[in-house]
C-alpha positions as CSV (number, residue, x, y, z in Angstrom):
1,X,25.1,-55.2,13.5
2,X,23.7,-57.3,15.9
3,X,25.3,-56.4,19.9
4,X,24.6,-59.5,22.2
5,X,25.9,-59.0,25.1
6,X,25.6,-62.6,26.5
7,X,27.1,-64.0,23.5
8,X,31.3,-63.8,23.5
9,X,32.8,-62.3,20.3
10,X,35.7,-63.6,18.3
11,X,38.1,-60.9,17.0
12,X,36.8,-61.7,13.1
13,X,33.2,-60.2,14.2
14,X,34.5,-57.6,16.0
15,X,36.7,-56.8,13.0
16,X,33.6,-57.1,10.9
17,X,31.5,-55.1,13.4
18,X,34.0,-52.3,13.2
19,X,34.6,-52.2,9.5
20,X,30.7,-51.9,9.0
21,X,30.3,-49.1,11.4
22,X,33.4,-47.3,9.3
23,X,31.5,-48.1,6.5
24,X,28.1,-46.6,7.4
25,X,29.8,-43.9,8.9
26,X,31.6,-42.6,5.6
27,X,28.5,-42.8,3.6
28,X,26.8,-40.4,6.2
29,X,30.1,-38.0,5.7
30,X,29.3,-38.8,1.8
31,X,25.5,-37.6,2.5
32,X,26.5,-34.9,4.5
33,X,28.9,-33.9,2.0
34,X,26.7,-34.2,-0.9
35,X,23.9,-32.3,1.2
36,X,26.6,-29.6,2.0
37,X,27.1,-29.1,-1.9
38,X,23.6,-28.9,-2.8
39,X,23.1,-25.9,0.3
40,X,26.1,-24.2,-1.1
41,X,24.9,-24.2,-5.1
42,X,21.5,-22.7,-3.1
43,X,23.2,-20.2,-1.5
44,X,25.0,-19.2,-4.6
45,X,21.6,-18.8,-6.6
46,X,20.0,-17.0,-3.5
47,X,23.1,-15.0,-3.7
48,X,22.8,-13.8,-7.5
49,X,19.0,-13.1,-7.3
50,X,19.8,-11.0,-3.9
51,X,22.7,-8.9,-6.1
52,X,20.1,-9.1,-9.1
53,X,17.2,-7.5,-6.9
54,X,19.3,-4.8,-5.2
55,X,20.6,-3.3,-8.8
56,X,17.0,-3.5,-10.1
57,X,15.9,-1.8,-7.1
58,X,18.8,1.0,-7.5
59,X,18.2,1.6,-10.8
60,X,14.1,1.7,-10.8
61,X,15.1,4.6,-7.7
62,X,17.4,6.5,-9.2
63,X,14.8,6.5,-12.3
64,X,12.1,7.5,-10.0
65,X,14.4,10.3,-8.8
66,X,14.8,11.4,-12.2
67,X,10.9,11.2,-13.1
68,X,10.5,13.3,-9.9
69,X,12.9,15.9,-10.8
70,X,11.5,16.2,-14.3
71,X,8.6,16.6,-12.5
72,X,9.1,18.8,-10.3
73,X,11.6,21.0,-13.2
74,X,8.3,20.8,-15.5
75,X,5.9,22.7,-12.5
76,X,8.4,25.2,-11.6
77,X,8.8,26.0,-15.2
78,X,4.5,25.8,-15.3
79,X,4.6,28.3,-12.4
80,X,7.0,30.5,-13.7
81,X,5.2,30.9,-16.9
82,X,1.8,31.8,-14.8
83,X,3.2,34.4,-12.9
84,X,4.6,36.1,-16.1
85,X,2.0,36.0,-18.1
86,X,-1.0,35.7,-15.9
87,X,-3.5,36.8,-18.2
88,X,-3.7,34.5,-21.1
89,X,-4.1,31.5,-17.8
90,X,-7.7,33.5,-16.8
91,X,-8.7,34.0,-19.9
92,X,-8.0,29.9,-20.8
93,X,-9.9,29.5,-17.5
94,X,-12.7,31.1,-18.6
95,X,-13.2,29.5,-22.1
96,X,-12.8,26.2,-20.2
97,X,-15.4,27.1,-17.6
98,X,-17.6,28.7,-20.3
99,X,-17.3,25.4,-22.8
100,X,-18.3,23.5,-19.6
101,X,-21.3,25.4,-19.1
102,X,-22.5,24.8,-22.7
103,X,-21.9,21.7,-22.9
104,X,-23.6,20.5,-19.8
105,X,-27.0,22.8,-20.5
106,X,-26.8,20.6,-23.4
107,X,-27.1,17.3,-21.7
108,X,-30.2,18.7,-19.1
């Protein structure tokens, strides 16, 4: 489009003029459309991955819970057995600490 302003304009180039501006103007709504698409199949992905991620996340917590309760379950029942039987623990102890001793007069 060429705008002279000096120059007077028959109604066939203004016609002309018009149509190409309608023209230029639907393949930007065309772009913008195609553009608009494209963002929305993004989003959906970005979308998934995000739902994808949060169940991954729940489920490696609520397995850490349960490694931590198991944990936890497994002490008490360590600490419970020591205080009942605290005897064969110091005697264990002692072999340990008397096995140590050996083995490192050993290495001097």
């Amino acid at each position: 489009m060429f705008w002279n302003r000096t120059t007077t304009r028959s109604t066939r180039e203004l016609a002309s003029d018009f149509n190409q501006l309608v023209e230029e103007g639907r393949m930007l709504l065309g772009e913008l459309r195609a553009n608009a698409r494209e963002q929305a199949g993004v989003r959906t992905v970005v979308d998934d991955i995000s739902e994808k991620l949060a169940d991954f996340q729940s489920s490696a917590t609520s397995a850490a819970r349960r490694g931590a309760r198991q944990g936890a379950d497994y002490a008490r029942q360590a600490d419970r057995y020591l205080r009942d039987n605290p005897w064969p623990a110091v005697a264990g102890g002692i072999i340990v600490a008397a096995l140590a001793s050996l083995w490192l007069a050993q290495r001097r």
